[in-house]
C-alpha positions, -999 to 999 in steps of 0.1 A, spaced: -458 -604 -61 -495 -592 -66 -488 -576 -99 -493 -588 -139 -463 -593 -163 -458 -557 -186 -457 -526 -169 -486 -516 -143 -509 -491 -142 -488 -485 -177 -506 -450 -187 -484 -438 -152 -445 -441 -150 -448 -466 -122 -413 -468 -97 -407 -494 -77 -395 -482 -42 -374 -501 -17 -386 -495 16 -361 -514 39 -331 -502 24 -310 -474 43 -303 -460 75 -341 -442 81 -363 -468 65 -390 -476 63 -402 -444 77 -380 -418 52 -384 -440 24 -420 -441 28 -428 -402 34 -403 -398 8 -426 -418 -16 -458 -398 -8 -439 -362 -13 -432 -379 -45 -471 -386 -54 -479 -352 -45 -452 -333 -67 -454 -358 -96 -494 -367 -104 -475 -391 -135 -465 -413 -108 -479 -448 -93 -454 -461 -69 -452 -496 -54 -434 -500 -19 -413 -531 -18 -407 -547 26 -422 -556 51 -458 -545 53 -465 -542 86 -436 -514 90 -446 -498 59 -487 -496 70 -473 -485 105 -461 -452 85 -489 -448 64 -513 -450 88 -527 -415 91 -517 -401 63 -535 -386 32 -522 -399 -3 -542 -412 -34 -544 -449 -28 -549 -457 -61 -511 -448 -69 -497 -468 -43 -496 -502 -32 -477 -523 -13 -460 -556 -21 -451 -577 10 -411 -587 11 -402 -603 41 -362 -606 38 -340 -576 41 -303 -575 27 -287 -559 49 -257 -535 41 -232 -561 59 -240 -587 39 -218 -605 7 -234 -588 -23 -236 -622 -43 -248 -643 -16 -275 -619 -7 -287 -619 -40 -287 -655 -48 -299 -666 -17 -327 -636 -3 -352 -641 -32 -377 -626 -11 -361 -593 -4 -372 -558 -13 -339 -552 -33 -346 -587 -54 -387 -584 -62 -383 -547 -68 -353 -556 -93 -373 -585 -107 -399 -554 -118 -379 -542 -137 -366 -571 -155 -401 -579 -160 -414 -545 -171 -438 -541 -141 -417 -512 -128 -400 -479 -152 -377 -479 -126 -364 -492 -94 -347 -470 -63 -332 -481 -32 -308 -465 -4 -301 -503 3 -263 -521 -3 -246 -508 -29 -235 -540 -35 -258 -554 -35 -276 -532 -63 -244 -535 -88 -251 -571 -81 -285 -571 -88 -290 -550 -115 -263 -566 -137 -275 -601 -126 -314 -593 -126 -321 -564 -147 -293 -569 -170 -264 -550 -191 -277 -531 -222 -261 -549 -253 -226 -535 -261 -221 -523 -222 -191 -532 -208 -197 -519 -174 -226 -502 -163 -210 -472 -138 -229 -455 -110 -231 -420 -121 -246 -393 -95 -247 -357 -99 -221 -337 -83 -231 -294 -75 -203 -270 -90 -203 -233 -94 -220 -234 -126 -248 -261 -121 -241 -298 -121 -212 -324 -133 -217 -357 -140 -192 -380 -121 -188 -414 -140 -180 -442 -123 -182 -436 -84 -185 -466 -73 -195 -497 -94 -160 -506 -115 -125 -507 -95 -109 -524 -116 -118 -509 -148 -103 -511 -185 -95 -480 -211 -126 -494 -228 -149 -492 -199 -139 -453 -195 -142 -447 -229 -180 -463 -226 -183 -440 -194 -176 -410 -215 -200 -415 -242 -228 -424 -216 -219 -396 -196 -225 -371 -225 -256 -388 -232 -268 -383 -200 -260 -343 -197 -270 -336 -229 -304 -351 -225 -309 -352 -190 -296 -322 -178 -299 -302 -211 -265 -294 -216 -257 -292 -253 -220 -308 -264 -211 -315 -229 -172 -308 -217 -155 -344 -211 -126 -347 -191 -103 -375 -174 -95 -373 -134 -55 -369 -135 -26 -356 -112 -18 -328 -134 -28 -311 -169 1 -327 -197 -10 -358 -212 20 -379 -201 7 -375 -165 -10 -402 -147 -11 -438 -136 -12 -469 -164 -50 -465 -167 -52 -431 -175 -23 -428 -198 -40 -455 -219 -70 -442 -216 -62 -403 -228 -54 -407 -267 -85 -432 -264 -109 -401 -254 -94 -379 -276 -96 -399 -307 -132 -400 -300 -153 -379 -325 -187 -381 -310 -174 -366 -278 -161 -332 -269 -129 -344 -247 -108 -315 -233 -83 -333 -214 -73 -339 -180 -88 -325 -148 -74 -323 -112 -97 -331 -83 -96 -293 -75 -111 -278 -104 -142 -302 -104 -160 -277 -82 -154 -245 -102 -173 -266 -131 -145 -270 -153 -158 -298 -172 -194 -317 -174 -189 -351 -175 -159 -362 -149 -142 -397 -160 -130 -418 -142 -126 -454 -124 -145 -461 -94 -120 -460 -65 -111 -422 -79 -147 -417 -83 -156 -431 -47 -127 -406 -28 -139 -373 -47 -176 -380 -38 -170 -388 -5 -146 -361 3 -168 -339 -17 -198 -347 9 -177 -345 38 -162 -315 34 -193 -297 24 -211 -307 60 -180 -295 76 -178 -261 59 -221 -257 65 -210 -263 104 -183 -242 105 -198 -213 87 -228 -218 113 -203 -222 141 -192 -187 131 -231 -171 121 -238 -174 157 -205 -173 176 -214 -136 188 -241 -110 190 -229 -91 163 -222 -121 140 -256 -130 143 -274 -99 136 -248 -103 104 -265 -132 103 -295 -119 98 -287 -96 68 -270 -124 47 -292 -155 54 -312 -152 27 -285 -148 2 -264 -174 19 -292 -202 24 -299 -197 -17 -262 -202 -24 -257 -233 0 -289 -248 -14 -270 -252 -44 -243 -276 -32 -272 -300 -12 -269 -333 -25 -299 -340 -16 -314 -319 -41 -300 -337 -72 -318 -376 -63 -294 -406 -66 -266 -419 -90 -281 -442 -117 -265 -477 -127 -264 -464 -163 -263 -491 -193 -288 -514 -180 -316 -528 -195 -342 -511 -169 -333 -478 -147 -317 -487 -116 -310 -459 -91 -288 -457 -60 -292 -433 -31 -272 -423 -2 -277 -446 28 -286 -421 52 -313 -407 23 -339 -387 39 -373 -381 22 -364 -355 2 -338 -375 -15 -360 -398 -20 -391 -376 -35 -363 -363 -56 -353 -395 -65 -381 -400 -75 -382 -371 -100 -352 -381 -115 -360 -414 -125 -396 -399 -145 -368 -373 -165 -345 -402 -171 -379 -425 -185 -396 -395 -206 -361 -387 -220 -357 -425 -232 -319 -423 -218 -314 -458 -218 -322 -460 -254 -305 -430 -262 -277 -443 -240 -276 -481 -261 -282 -459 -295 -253 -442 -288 -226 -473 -280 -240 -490 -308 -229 -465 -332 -189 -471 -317 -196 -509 -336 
C-alpha cells in the first residue's frame, strides 16, 4: 500500500479518504480533501482509488504535496453490491485498504461516501468493535432550533436489543458532551407518545432500562415532531426509526428551501422582499444544512470510521474532515470504551 505499519506522518492526524465512493467522486471527494488541507494545517490526508481519476483532478491545482499522497486501489464497491461479498472478495478496493489503515494504525481515521453497507461491514469485520460494544451505531448530527442532536442508530442495527440502545445512549452522551461540548446531555427514546406504557416491544423494554441508568440524564420518550425544536440531545433509537426520521428530515428540508424560493421570487414585489430578508434568512437556513455538520460516525470501533451522504459534495467532505480531527484530539473512542466499561 506504499505506507509503514504505525500511524504516518504520526506528528499530523493523518485521514484516510475514499475517493471512489459516492455519487460525485472522484472529483468532490478530491477538492473536498484539499479544502480540508487548507482549513486544517494538522492534517495529512491519503486518497484511497484509482490514480489516474484522482491525478486527473489534481492536476492544476495548488496544495502542499507533502500532506497528500495517493495510494492506487483499483477495485471499486459499488453501492449495488452485497455488503459481505464486496468485502471479502474486493481486497483491493478503496473502502477495504483505507479500512485496513486504520486497523493497522496508518490512518486516525477513515471517511467514505461509499456503500453503507459496505462500511458497517467493514468496519466491524476490519477495524473492529471496541471491547464491551455490542453494536457499533451510525450516529450523524441532526440541526434543531437550539444547535445539534445526536441521532443514535440511523442506520447500522435493525434489528436491535434493549441492551444495544442502552449502549447507544451512553455513547451518545459521550459524544455530545465531548464532542459537541454539551455538558449532562438530555437522553430520550423515539416513541408514539409521551406515557411510558406507549410503544412497540422494543421500546417498552427498553424505557425502565434508560431510566435505571445513573450515568445518563434520561428524560423519557420523544415523538418524531419535537426532535426539531431540540427537545432532547441525544435521540435513541433502532436503526429502521433512525433511518425514516433522517431521511424525512433531509427531504423535507430541500422541499421547504424550494418552496420558500419558489415564493422569494414568484413576483416583483416578493422579490424586492427578498432582498430585505436574505441576509437574515440565508443565516437561519444555514443552520439546518447538513452539509455543514460532516458525516455520522460508526461509533464503538476500534478506529474512527465515518459515513457520509452519497451525493456528498466537497464541503461535506472538508467538513468531514474536520470532524474526524475533533473526534481524534477529544480521544472519543476511548472516552466512548471508558465509559461502557464502567456498566461491567
Amino acid at each position: 500500500m506504499g505506507c509503514q505499519k504505525g500511524k504516518l506522518m504520526s506528528e499530523k492526524i493523518h485521514i484516510a479518504l475514499d475517493a471512489m465512493g459516492g455519487d460525485h467522486a472522484p472529483k468532490e471527494i478530491v477538492f473536498g480533501a484539499l479544502n480540508g488541507l487548507k482549513t486544517h494545517p494538522e492534517v495529512n490526508i491519503t486518497l484511497l482509488g484509482r490514480q489516474s481519476s484522482i491525478e486527473n483532478v489534481l492536476h492544476g491545482q495548488d496544495y502542499d504535496k507533502k500532506r497528500l499522497q495517493i495510494v492506487h486501489a483499483e477495485e471499486i464497491i459499488e453501492t449495488a453490491e452485497p455488503p459481505v461479498n464486496a468485502i471479502r472478495k474486493k481486497k483491493n478496493s478503496s473502502m477495504v485498504l483505507g479500512l485496513q489503515m486504520v486497523r493497522h494504525q496508518e490512518a486516525d481515521a477513515f471517511i467514505s461516501a461509499g456503500s453503507s453497507g459496505a462500511i458497517l461491514v467493514g468496519g466491524q469485520v476490519i477495524v473492529g468493535r471496541a471491547k464491551g460494544v455490542e453494536r457499533p451505531p451510525l450516529a450523524p448530527l441532526i440541526p434543531t432550533m437550539d444547535g445539534v442532536s445526536i441521532l443514535i442508530d440511523c442506520g447500522a442495527n435493525v434489528d436491535a436489543r434493549s441492551s444495544h440502545l442502552v449502549q447507544f445512549a451512553k455513547m451518545g452522551s459521550v459524544y455530545m458532551e465531548h464532542f459537541v461540548g454539551i455538558k449532562n446531555p438530555r437522553v430520550a427514546i423515539v416513541n408514539i407518545g409521551a406515557e411510558e406504557d406507549k410503544g412497540n416491544a422494543l421500546v417498552k423494554e427498553t424505557f425502565p432500562k434508560l431510566k435505571e441508568c445513573k450515568d445518563i440524564n434520561f428524560i423519557g420518550s420523544i415523538e418524531a415532531r419535537e426532535i426539531p425544536n431540540g427537545y432532547a440531545d441525544v435521540i435513541v433509537c433502532e436503526a429502521f426509526v433512525g433511518n425514516v426520521i433522517l431521511k424525512l428530515y433531509e427531504g423535507l428540508g430541500t422541499a421547504l428551501l424550494g418552496k420558500i424560493k419558489g415564493a422569494m421570487t414568484s413576483t416583483t414585489r416578493s422579490k424586492l422582499g427578498a432582498l430585505l430578508v436574505k441576509p437574515a434568512l440565508k443565516e437561519t437556513l444555514k443552520s439546518f444544512n447538513v452539509d455543514d455538520y460532516g458525516g455520522a460516525p460508526l461509533l464503538g470501533l476500534k478506529g474512527l470510521v465515518v459515513k457520509t451522504h452519497g451525493n456528498s459534495t466537497r464541503k461535506e467532505i472538508a467538513n468531514a474532515i474536520g470532524q474526524c480531527v475533533t473526534f481524534t484530539e477529544m480521544k472519543i473512542n476511548e472516552k466512548i470504551s471508558q465509559k461502557l466499561q464502567e456498566m461491567e
